[in-house]
LUMVEXKE-693832 format. One line per 4 residues: number of its first residue (from 1); for each residue z, y, x of N, C-alpha, C. Coordinates in Angstrom, 1 decimal, decimal comma. Last residue first. Layout:
NUM> Z Y X Z Y X Z Y X | ...
//
This chain:
102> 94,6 102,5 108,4 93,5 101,4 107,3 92,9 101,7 106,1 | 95,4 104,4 109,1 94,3 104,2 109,3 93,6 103,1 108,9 | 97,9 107,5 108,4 97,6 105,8 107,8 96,2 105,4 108,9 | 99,7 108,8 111,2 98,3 108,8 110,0 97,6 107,3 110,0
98> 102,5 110,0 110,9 102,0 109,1 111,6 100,6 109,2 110,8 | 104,5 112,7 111,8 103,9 112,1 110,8 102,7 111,2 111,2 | 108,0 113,2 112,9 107,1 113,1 113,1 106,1 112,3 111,9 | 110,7 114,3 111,6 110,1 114,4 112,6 109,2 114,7 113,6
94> 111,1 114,6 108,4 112,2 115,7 110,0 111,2 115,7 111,2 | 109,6 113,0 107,5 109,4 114,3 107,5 110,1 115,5 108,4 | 108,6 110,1 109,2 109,9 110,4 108,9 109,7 112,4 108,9 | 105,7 108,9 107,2 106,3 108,7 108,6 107,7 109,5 107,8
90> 102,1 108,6 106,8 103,4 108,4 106,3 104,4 108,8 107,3 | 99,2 109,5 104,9 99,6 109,7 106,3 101,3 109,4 105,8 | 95,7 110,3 104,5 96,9 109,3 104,0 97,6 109,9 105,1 | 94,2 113,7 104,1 94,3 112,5 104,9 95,5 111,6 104,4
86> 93,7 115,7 102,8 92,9 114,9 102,3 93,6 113,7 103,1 | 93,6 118,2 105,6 93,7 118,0 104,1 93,0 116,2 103,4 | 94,5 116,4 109,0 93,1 117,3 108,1 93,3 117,5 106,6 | 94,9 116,4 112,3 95,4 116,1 111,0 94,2 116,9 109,7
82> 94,6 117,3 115,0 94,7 115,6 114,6 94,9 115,3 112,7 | 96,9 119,9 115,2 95,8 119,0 115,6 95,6 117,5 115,1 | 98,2 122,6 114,6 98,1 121,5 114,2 96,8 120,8 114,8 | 97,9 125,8 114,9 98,1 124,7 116,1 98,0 123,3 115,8
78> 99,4 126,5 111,4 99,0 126,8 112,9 99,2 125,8 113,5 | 99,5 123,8 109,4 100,2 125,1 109,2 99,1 125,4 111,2 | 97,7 122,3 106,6 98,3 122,1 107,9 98,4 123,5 108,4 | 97,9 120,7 103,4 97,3 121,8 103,8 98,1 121,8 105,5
74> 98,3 117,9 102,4 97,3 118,9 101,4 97,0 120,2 102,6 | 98,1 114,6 103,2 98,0 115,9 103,7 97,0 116,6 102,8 | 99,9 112,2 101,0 98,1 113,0 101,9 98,6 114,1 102,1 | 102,3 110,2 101,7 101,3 110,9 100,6 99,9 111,0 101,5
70> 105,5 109,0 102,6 103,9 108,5 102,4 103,4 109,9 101,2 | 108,4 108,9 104,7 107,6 109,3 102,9 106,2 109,3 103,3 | 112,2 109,0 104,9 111,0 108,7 105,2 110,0 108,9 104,0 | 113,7 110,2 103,8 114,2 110,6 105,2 112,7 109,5 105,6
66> 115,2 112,3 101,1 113,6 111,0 101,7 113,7 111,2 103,0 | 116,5 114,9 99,6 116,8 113,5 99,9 115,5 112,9 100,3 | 116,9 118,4 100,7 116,0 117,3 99,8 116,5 115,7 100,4 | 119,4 120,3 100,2 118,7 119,8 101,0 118,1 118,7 99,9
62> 120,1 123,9 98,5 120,2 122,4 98,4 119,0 121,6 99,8 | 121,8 124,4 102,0 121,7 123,6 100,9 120,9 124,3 99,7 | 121,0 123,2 105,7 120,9 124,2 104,7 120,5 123,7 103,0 | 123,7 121,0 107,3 122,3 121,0 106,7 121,8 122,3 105,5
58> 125,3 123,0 110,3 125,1 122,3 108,7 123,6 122,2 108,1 | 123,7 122,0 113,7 123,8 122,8 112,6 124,4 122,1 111,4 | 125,0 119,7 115,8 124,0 120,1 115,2 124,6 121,1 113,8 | 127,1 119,1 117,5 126,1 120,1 118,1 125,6 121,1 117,0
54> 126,9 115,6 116,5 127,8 116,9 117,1 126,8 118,2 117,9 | 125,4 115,1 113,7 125,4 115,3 115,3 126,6 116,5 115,7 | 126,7 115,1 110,6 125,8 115,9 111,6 125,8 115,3 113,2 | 127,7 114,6 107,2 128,0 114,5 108,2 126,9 114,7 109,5
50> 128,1 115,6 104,7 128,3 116,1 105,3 128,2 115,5 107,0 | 126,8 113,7 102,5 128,4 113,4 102,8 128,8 114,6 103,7 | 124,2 113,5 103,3 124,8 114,4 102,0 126,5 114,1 101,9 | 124,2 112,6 105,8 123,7 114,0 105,5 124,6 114,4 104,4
46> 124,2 110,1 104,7 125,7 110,5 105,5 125,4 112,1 105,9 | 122,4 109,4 102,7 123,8 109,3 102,3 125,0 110,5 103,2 | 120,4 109,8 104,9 120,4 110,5 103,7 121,7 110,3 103,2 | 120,7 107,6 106,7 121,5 108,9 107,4 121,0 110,0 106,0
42> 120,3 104,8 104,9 121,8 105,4 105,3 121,4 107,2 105,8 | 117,5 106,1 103,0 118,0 105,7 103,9 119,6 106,0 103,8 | 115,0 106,9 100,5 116,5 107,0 100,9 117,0 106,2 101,1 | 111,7 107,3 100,8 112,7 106,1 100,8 114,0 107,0 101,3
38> 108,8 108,2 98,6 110,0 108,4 99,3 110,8 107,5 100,2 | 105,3 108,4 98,1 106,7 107,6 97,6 107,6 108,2 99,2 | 103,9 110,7 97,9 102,9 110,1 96,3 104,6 108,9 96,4 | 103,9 114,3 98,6 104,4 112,9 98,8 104,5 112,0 97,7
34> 101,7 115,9 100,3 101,7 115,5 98,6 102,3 114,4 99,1 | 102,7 117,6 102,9 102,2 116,5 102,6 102,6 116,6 100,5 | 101,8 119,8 105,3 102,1 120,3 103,8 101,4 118,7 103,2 | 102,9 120,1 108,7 101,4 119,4 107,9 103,0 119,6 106,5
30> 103,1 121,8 112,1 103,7 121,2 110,5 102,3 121,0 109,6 | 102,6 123,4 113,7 102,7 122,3 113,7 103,0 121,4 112,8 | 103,6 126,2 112,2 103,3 125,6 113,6 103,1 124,3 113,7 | 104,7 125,3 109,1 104,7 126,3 110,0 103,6 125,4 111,3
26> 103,5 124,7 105,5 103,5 124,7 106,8 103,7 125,7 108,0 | 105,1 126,4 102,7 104,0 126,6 103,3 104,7 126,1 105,0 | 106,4 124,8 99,7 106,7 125,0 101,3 105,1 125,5 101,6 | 107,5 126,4 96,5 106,1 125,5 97,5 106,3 125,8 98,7
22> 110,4 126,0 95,5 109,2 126,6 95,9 108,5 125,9 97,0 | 111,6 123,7 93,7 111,9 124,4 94,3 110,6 125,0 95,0 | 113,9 122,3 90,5 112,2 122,8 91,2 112,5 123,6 92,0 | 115,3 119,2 91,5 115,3 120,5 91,2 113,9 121,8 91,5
18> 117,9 116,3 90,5 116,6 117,2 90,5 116,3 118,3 90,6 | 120,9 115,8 92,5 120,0 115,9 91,0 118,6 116,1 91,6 | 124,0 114,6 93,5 122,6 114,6 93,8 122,2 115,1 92,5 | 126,8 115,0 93,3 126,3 115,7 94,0 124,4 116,1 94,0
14> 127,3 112,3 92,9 127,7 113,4 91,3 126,9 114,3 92,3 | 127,3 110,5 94,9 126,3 110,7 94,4 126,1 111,7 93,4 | 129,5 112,9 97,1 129,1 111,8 97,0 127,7 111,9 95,8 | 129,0 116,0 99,2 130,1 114,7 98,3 129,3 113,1 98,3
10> 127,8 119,2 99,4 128,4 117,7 100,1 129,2 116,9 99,1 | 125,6 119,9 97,2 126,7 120,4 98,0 126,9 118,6 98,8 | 123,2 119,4 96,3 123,2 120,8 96,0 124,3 120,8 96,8 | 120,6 117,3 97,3 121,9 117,2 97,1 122,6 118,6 97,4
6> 117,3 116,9 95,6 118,3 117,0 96,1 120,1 117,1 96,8 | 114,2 116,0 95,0 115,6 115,0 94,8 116,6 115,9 95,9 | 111,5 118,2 93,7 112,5 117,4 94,6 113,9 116,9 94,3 | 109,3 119,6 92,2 110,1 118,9 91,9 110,6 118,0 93,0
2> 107,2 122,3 92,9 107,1 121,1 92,9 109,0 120,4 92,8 | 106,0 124,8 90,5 107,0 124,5 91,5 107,1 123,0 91,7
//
């Protein structure tokens, strides 16, 4: 089980730990990254404080902390294009994943 950083309920930092959680399998468009470094930003803090877009759903818990992250693509889910096992690639995992090319 791979090991994640994340925040089991809303609060402050007593909130955050470690925890093994099951191997994501990519959907549609989604790429299955080995993430080798992380970075916890402000809207990680204000997630785990509870806080959302108006509109937007609660975050389903526990949520993982890294709102940006670098590894290689291990495996890519349906329809994915442009992307391949093996590849560097960093960017913001909600989003979008950019691919290293240097």
């Amino acid at each position: 089980m791979p090991k994640a950083y994340v925040f089991t309920r809303y609060g402050g930092p007593e909130v955050e730990a470690f925890a093994d959680l099951p191997m994501p399998r990519p959907g549609p468009g989604e790429l299955l990254v080995a993430v080798r470094a992380a970075g916890v930003d402000p809207v990680d803090w204000k997630l785990r404080d509870g806080y959302t877009r108006p509109g937007s759903a609660p975050v389903a818990l526990p949520a993982v902390l890294g709102s940006e992250a670098s590894g290689t693509v291990v495996a890519t889910g349906p329809d994915t294009d442009g992307f391949a096992p093996g590849q560097a690639v960093f960017g913001c995992p909600l989003t979008i994943v950019i691919e290293v090319t240097a």
